[in-house]
C-alpha positions in Angstrom: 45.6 78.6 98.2 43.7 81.6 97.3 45.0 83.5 93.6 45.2 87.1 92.2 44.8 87.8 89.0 47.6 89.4 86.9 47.3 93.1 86.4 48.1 92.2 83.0 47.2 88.5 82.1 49.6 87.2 79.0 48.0 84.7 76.9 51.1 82.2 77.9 52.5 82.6 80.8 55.7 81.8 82.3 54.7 79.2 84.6 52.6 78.0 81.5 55.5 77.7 79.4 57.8 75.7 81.9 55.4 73.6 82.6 55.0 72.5 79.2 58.9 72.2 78.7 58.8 70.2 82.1 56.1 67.8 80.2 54.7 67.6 83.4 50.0 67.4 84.0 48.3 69.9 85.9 47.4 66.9 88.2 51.1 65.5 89.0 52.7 69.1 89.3 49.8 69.5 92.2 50.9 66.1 93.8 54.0 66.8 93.5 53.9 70.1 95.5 51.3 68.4 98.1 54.3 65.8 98.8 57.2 68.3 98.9 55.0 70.7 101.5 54.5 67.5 104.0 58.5 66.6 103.0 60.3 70.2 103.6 57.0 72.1 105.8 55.1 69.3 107.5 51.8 71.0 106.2 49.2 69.5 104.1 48.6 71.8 101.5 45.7 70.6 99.5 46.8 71.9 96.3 44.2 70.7 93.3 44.9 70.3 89.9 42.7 73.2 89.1 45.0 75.8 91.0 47.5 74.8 88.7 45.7 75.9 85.9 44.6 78.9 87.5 48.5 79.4 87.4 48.8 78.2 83.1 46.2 81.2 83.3 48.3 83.5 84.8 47.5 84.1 88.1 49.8 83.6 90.8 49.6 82.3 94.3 49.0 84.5 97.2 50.8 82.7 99.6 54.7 83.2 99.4 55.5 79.9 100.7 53.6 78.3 97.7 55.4 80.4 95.3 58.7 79.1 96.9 56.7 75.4 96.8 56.0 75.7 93.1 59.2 77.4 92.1 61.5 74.6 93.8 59.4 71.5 92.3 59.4 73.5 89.2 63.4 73.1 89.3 63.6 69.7 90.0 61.3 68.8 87.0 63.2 71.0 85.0 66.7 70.2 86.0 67.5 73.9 86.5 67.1 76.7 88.8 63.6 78.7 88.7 62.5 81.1 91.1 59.4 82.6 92.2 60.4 85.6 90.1 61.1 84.1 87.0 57.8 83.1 87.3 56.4 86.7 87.8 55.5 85.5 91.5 56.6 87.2 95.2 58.2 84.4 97.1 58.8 84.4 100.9 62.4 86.6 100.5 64.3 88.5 98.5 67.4 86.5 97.3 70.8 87.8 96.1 70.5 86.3 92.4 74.0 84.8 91.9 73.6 82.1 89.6 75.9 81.8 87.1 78.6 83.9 89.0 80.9 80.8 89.9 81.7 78.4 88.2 81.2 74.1 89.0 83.6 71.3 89.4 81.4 69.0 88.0 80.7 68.8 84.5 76.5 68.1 84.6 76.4 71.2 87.2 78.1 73.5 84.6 75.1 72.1 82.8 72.7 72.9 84.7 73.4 76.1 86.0 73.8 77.2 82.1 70.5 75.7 81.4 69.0 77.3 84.3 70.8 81.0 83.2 69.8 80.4 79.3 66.5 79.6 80.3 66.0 82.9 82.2 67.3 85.1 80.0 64.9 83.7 77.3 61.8 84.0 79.7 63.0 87.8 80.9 64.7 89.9 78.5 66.1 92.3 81.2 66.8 89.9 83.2 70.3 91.3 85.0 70.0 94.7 83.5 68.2 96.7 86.2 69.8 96.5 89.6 72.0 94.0 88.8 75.7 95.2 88.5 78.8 93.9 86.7 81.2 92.6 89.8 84.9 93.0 88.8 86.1 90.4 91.7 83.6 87.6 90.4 86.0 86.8 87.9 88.6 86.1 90.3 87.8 82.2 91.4 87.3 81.2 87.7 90.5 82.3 86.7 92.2 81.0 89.6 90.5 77.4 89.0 91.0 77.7 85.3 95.1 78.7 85.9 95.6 76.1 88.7 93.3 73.2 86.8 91.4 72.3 89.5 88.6 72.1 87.7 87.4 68.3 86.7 88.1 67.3 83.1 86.0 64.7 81.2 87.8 61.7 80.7 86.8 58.1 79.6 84.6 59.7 77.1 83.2 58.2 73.8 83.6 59.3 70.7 82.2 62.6 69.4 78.5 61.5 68.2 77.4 62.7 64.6 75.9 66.0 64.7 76.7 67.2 68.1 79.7 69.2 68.8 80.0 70.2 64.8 76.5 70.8 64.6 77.3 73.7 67.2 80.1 75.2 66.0 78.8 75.6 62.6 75.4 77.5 63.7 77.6 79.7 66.1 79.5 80.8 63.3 76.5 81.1 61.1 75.9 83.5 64.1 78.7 84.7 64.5 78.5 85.8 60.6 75.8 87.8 60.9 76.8 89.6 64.0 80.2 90.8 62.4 77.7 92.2 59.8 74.6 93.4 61.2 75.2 93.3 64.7 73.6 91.6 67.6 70.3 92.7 68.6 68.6 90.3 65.8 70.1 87.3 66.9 70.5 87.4 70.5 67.0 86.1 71.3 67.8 83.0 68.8 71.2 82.3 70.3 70.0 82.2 73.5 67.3 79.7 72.4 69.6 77.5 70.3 72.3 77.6 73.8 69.4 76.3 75.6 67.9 73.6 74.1 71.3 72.2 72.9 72.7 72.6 76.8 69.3 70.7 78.0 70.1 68.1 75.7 73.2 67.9 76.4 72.3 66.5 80.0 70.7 63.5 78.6 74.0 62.5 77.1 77.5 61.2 78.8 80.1 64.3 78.4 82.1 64.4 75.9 85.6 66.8 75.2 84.0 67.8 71.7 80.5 68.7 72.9 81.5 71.0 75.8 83.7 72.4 73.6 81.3 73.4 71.7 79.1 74.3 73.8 81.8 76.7 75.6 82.3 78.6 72.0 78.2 79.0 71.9 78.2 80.0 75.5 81.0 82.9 74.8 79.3 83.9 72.1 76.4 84.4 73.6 78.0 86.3 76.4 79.6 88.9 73.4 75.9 89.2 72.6 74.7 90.3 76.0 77.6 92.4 76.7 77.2 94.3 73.2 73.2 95.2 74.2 74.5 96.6 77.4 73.7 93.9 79.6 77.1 93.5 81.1 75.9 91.4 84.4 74.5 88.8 81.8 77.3 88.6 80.0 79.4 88.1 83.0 77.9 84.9 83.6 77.9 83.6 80.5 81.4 84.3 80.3 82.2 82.5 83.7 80.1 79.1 82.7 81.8 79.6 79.4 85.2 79.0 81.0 83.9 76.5 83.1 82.5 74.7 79.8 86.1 75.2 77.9 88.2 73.8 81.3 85.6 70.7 81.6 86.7 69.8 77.5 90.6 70.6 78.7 90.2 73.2 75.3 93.0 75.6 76.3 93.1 77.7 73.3 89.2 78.2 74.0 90.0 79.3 77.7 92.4 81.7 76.9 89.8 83.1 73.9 87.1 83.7 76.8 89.9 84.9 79.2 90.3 87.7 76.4 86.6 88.4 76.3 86.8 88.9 79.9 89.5 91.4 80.3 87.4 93.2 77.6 85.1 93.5 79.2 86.7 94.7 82.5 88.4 97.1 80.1 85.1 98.6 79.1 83.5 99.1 82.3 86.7 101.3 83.5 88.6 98.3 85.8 92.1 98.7 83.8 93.9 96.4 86.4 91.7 93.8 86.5 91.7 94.2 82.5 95.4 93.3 82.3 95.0 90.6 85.1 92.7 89.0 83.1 94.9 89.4 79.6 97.9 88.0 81.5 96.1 85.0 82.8 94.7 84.5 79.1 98.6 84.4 78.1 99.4 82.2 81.1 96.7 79.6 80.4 96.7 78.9 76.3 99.8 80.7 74.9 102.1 77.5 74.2 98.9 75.8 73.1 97.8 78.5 70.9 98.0 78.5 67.1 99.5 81.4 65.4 96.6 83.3 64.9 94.8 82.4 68.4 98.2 84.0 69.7 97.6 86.9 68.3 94.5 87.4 69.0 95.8 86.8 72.9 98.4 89.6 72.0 95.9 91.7 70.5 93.6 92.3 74.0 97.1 91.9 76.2 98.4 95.0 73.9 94.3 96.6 74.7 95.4 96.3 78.4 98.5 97.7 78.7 98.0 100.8 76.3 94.9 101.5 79.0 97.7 101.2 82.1 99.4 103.7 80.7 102.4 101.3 79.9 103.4 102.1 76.6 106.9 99.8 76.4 105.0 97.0 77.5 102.3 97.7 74.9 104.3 98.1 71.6 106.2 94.6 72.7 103.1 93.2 72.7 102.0 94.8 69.7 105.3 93.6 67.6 104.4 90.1 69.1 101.0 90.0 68.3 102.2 91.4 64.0 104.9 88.3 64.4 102.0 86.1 65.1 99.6 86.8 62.4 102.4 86.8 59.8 103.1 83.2 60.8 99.6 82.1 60.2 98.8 79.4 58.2 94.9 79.3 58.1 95.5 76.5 60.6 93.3 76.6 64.0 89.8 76.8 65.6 87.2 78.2 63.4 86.2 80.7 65.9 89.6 82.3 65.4 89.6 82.2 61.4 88.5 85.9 61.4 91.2 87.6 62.7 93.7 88.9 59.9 96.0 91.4 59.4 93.3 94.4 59.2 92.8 93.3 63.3 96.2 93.7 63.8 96.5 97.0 62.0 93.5 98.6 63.6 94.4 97.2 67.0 97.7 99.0 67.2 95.9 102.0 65.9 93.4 101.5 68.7 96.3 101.1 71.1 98.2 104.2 69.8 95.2 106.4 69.8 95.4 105.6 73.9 98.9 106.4 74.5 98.3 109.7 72.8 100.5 108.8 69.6 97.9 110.3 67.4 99.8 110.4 64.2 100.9 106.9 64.6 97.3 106.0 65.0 96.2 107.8 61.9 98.9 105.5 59.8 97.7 102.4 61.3 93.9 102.8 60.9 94.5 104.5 57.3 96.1 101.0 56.8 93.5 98.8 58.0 90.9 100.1 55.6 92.5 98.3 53.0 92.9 95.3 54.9 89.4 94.4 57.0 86.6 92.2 54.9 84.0 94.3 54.1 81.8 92.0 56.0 83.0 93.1 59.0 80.4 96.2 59.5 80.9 96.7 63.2 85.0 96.2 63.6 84.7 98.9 60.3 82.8 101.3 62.0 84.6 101.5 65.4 88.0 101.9 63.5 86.7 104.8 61.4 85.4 106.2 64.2 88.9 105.8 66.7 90.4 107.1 63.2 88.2 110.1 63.2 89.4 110.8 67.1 92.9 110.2 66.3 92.4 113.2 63.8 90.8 115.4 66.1 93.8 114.6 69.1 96.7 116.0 67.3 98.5 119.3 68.3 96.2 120.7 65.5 92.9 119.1 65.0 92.7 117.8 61.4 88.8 118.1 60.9 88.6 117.5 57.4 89.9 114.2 58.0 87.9 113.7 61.1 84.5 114.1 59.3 85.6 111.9 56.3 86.5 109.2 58.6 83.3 110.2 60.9 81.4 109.9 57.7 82.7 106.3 57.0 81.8 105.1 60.5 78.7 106.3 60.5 77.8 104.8 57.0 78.7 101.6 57.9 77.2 101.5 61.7 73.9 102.0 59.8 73.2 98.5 59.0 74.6 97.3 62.3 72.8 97.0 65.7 75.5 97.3 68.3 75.7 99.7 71.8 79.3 99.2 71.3 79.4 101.3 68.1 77.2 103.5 69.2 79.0 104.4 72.4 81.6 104.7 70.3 79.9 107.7 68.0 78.9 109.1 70.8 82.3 109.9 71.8 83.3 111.4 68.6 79.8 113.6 68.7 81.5 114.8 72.2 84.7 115.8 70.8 83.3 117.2 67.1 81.7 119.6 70.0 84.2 121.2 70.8 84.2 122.4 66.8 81.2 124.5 66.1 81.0 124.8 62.5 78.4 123.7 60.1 80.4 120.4 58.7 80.0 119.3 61.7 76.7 120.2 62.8 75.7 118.1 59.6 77.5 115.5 60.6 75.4 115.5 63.7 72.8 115.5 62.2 73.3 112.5 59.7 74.5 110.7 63.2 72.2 111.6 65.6 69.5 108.2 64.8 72.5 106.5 65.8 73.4 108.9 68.8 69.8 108.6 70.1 70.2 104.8 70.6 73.2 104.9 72.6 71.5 107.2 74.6 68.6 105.0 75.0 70.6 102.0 76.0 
């Protein structure tokens, strides 16, 4: 029953702040944890109601098993999962930490697990970061459930309630907004709060289609955030209770949009197979569903995939699909998909070009995407100008001049944007300027390298 004080006390701490969200005394947590000892140990632990505020404090149980004690009736007051270590305790064992890598049958368990995965990532912001790795194959039993619909919908609902579903979806795309323009690392923190007081509340309510929805669109969004600071094992699972959120509301379109995200994602962490898996199983699920411009978005990351297999008959078909899609678009759709436009198109089949070693092709295309992207869309911008600049330097004869214009461009408008992506993606084009010693370039290092030093601080 005996405590140690923290090595370096916090003046909340986290067991402090659940508590509080728990709206639970000092004097019936300690109760509570007496009872569940005699229930699950058949001790009598004698905890008083002055431990517990030895534990608002900050100091943390010595005994392991009263960590795990805490942690559990912690849980159950909360309605989500908490462990000893998301209270900064050491509990009796070290537990693989899997939550959020499968996905639930039941709508109120989708619920909790996000609530319980939200809620962590708020309290520890590298939570999944450090020894925690990005698993290709965890992908594969949402996808299968979200193909084969085993997954239960929500039925007998009543009607959307005011606020509630729309209130979501427009602060996502307030969000959303200012991630296209400044990137993500200023928002994250709020998203993540906003997710998880609106999936919290959402358990005192009967499900609804609209509200899960809704909440599936925050949830991917939030995963975009997380994978775009480099914390790809985060994002995962955001992605996967995402789809489970999308295939509870029966939103099709949506499952396919997070299907995308995921084959992204694969794509980016070098898993090119699983990449075009996942893009093909985006197609399979939402494509007769889709509206024109959701279809091209599907056709834009299925196009992604293929060009990075290598199988560049299959990608141009795709491409010429995805262009036939966006010039039947009508405006009409999701508001989640209302960003895509032409200048996506044209940059993505200058992306796709650039790797199937068409460079001139891919010079063309991203030349005529500057005159088609909103200027508000700092980040997509950036990471054209930059493939652009690449695309100069991989031809026969490296155009250079055109290279450093374009590297220029990208690195004017990554200034005002926050995003690993982009600067992984300067620091690709600082490896190939390399290879070109001259003073042009060295100053374009030079104007780079703020940006350059936070990709390699990532």
């Amino acid at each position: 029953m005996s405590n140690t004080p923290p090595e370096n006390p916090a003046p909340t701490s986290p067991f402090a702040r659940l508590l509080r969200e728990a709206g639970v005394s000092d004097t019936r947590f300690a109760c509570q944890v007496n009872a569940r000892a005699r229930q699950q140990r058949q001790i009598e632990l004698g905890l008083a109601r002055t431990t517990v505020g030895h534990w608002r404090r900050g100091m943390r149980p010595r005994d392991p098993m009263v960590a795990e004690l805490a942690a559990a009736e912690m849980s159950a007051a909360l309605g989500y999962p908490v462990l000893p270590a998301d209270l900064g305790w050491r509990g009796e064992s070290y537990r693989h930490d899997d939550l959020g890598l499968s996905g639930a049958n039941a709508p109120v368990e989708t619920l909790r697990t996000l609530a319980g995965l939200s809620g962590r990532d708020m309290r520890r912001r590298d939570l999944l970061q450090d020894g925690t790795a990005f698993i290709a194959s965890a992908f594969a039993e949402p996808v299968l459930s979200s193909l084969t619909g085993v997954v239960d919908r929500i039925v007998g609902a009543p009607p959307p309630a005011a606020g509630g579903g729309a209130l979501i979806r427009d602060v996502t795309e307030t969000f959303r907004t200012l991630d296209a323009k400044f990137g993500g690392s200023e928002i994250r923190a709020q998203a993540v709060s906003f997710l998880h007081d609106q999936t919290r509340a959402a358990r005192d309510n009967r499900p609804n289609p609209d509200l899960f929805s809704a909440l599936a669109e925050l949830t991917q969004f939030c995963g975009w955030l997380a994978q775009d600071s480099r914390r790809e094992a985060l994002a995962q699972r955001y992605y996967i209770q995402a789809l489970s959120l999308a295939e509870h509301a029966d939103d099709a379109m949506l499952a396919g949009r997070i299907l995308s995200g995921m084959s992204d994602q694969a794509a980016q962490l070098g898993h090119p197979r699983q990449s075009l898996a996942l893009a093909r199983a985006a197609l399979r699920r939402s494509l007769t569903h889709s509206t024109s411009a959701v279809r091209a978005m599907l056709y834009d990351k299925n196009a992604w995939a293929l060009a990075r297999n290598g199988d560049e008959a299959g990608c141009r078909r795709a491409l010429d699909k995805m262009d036939e899609a966006i010039a039947r678009d009508d405006g009409a759709g999701p508001s989640w998909a209302g960003h895509y436009n032409a200048g996506d198109a044209a940059e993505c089949r200058g992306h796709c070009l650039r790797l199937l070693e068409r460079p001139r092709e891919a010079v063309d295309r991203l030349v005529e995407a500057r005159a088609l992207q909103g200027a508000a869309r700092a980040r997509t911008r950036s990471y054209a100008e930059a493939d652009l600049a690449l695309a100069y330097l991989s031809g026969p004869v490296a155009e250079l001049e055109g290279a450093l214009e374009a590297g220029y461009r990208a690195v004017s408008v990554a200034g005002q944007v926050s995003s690993q992506r982009i600067a992984r993606k300067l620091a690709e084009l600082d490896g190939a300027l390399s290879k070109h010693p001259t003073v042009a370039v060295r100053e374009w290092r030079e104007q780079a390298r703020p940006l350059l030093q936070s990709a390699s601080a990532a």
